[in-house]
Phi, psi and omega in degrees: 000311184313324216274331153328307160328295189295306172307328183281309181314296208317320195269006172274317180232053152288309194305350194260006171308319196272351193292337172303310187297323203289330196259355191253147176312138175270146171262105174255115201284110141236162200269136159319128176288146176261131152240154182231190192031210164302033183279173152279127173323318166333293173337332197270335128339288268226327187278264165028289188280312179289305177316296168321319125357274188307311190282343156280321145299021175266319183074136160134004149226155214250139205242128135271119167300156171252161190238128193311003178265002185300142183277120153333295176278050171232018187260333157299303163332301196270303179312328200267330178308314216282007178092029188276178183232329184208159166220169201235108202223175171197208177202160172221128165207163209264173193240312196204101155088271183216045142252162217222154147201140206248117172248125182240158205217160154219125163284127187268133168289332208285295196245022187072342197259168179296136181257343185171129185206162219214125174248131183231104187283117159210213210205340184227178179260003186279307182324331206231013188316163170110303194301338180302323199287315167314289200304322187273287213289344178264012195251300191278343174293304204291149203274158177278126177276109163018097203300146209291136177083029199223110157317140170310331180289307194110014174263158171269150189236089185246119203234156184291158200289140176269173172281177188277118140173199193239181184192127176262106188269167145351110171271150174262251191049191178292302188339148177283176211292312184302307197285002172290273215275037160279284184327317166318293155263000158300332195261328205268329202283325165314303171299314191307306181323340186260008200110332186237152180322142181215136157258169177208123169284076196280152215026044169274142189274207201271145181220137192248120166294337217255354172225330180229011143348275174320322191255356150312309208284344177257351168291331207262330199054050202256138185275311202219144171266127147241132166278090182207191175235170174209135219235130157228153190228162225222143161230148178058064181295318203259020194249151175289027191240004185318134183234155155244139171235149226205106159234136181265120150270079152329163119214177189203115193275124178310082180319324199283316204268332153072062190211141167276168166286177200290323209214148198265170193245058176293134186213143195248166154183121185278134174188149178286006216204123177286346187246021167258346157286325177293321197278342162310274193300342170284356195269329182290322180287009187255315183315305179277029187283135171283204170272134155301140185314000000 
C-alpha cells in the first residue's frame, strides 16, 4: 500500500518539477538614461523611473535597479549576474527649446545586441505616459535569443576571438566627404570615451557589412562593426540664428553572431556650428550602443 502511495506521489510531481523554469519571473535590469546637451539631468532618472513604475505595476516582472555609477560597458555584465535575459538602458538629447527625444532600448545579456528599441519625442513626462505597458508586451512577445555564438539552427558560428570592442567603418550619406569623416572620428572618440577599444579603417572606401562582414571582423578583430550614414541640413545659412541639423543612422554588426543589430540608432542633433552638430548626434548615438561581449 505504502509502496503505491509513493509511486502516485512520484508521478503527481514529475510534471511539477518542470514548473519553476516554466513559472519564473523574467527579471528586468534597469539603467538610468545618458542624456546630453541641455537636457535636465533629472530626466536621465526620472524617464526610467516612471517606465520601471509602470512595468511593476503590471506585474509579472521583477524590476532591478542598476546602479548609477555603473559604466555602459559594464551593464551586460551586471544585467546578467542579476539573472536578467535583457536590460533596459537609453539616451536622451534635447531636439528643440523644451522638446526632448528619448531612445529607449532592450539588450540581450547573451549576445549584446539590441532585441528592440523605439525613439520618442516629448516635451513632459505625460508625454511618454504608456511606455512601461509598451516595454512588458515586447519583454513577453519576445522568442528567448540563442546562447552566445550559437545560431538560431543551433549551428556553431566560429569566428577567431576578438577584442572587447568596436571598428568604425567609413560612413555614408549626402553629407560632404569632410563632414563623413568628421562623423567618423566623432563615433570613434565617442566610444573611447565611454570605456571601449574603437578602431577606424583608414582609407578605406564604402564597405557593406552583409558582404565583407566576416572578413572585416577578422581584419579588424573587432567584437562588433559599426555602420552608418550622415545626412545634414543647414536652415537660415545667412540669418545669425542659423542651425544646423546632423542625423546620424547607426547599426552595429555582431562579429560573433555574424548578425546586424534588431534595429539602426536613428539620432537628430540641432546645433549653430555644423560640426558641433555632428559630434552632437555621434555623441547621442554611441550613448545608446549597447557593450560589446
Amino acid at each position: 500500500m505504502l509502496r503505491r502511495l509513493f509511486v502516485a506521489l512520484a508521478a503527481l510531481l514529475v510534471p511539477f518539477c518542470a514548473l519553476p523554469s516554466l513559472a519564473a519571473t523574467p527579471v528586468l535590469v534597469v539603467y538610468p538614461f545618458v542624456v546630453s546637451g541641455s537636457v535636465p539631468p533629472e530626466l536621465a532618472t526620472e524617464v526610467p523611473d516612471q517606465v520601471a513604475a509602470e512595468i511593476a505595476a503590471l506585474g509579472g516582472v521583477r524590476i532591478v535597479r542598476g546602479a548609477a555609477s555603473a559604466k555602459p560597458a559594464d551593464y551586460r555584465a551586471a544585467a546578467r549576474a542579476a539573472g536578467a535575459e535583457v536590460y533596459f538602458s537609453g539616451s536622451i538629447a534635447s531636439v528643440f527649446g523644451t522638446s526632448y527625444s528619448v531612445i529607449e532600448q532592450l539588450v540581450s545579456t547573451q549576445s549584446g545586441l539590441v532585441r528592440w528599441s523605439v525613439t520618442t519625442h516629448f516635451r513632459t513626462l505625460d508625454d511618454i505616459r504608456g511606455d512601461g505597458g509598451r516595454v512588458r508586451d515586447v519583454l513577453f512577445a519576445g522568442e528567448p535569443s540563442p546562447p552566445p555564438g550559437i545560431a538560431a539552427n543551433g549551428a556553431s558560428l566560429v569566428t577567431p576571438p576578438p577584442m572587447s570592442g568596436y571598428a568604425v567603418l567609413p560612413v555614408t550619406g549626402s553629407a560632404s566627404d569632410g563632414d563623413r569623416q568628421l562623423a567618423v572620428r566623432a563615433i570613434v572618440e565617442a566610444l573611447q570615451q565611454r570605456g571601449f577599444l574603437a578602431v577606424t579603417l583608414s582609407g578605406a572606401g564604402a564597405i557593406d557589412p552583409a558582404v565583407d562582414g566576416a572578413e572585416e571582423c577578422t581584419t579588424t578583430k573587432a567584437q562588433a562593426l559599426v555602420v552608418g550614414s550622415l545626412d545634414t541640413t543647414r536652415v537660415d545659412a545667412l540669418s545669425p540664428t542659423a542651425q544646423t541639423t546632423a542625423h546620424i543612422a547607426l547599426r552595429t554588426y555582431d562579429c560573433r553572431m555574424h548578425l546586424f543589430g534588431a534595429q539602426a540608432t536613428v539620432v537628430n542633433h540641432i546645433a549653430p556650428i555644423a560640426n558641433d552638430a555632428i559630434r552632437g548626434a555621434a555623441q547621442d548615438a554611441v550613448s545608446a550602443f549597447p557593450a560589446p561581449s
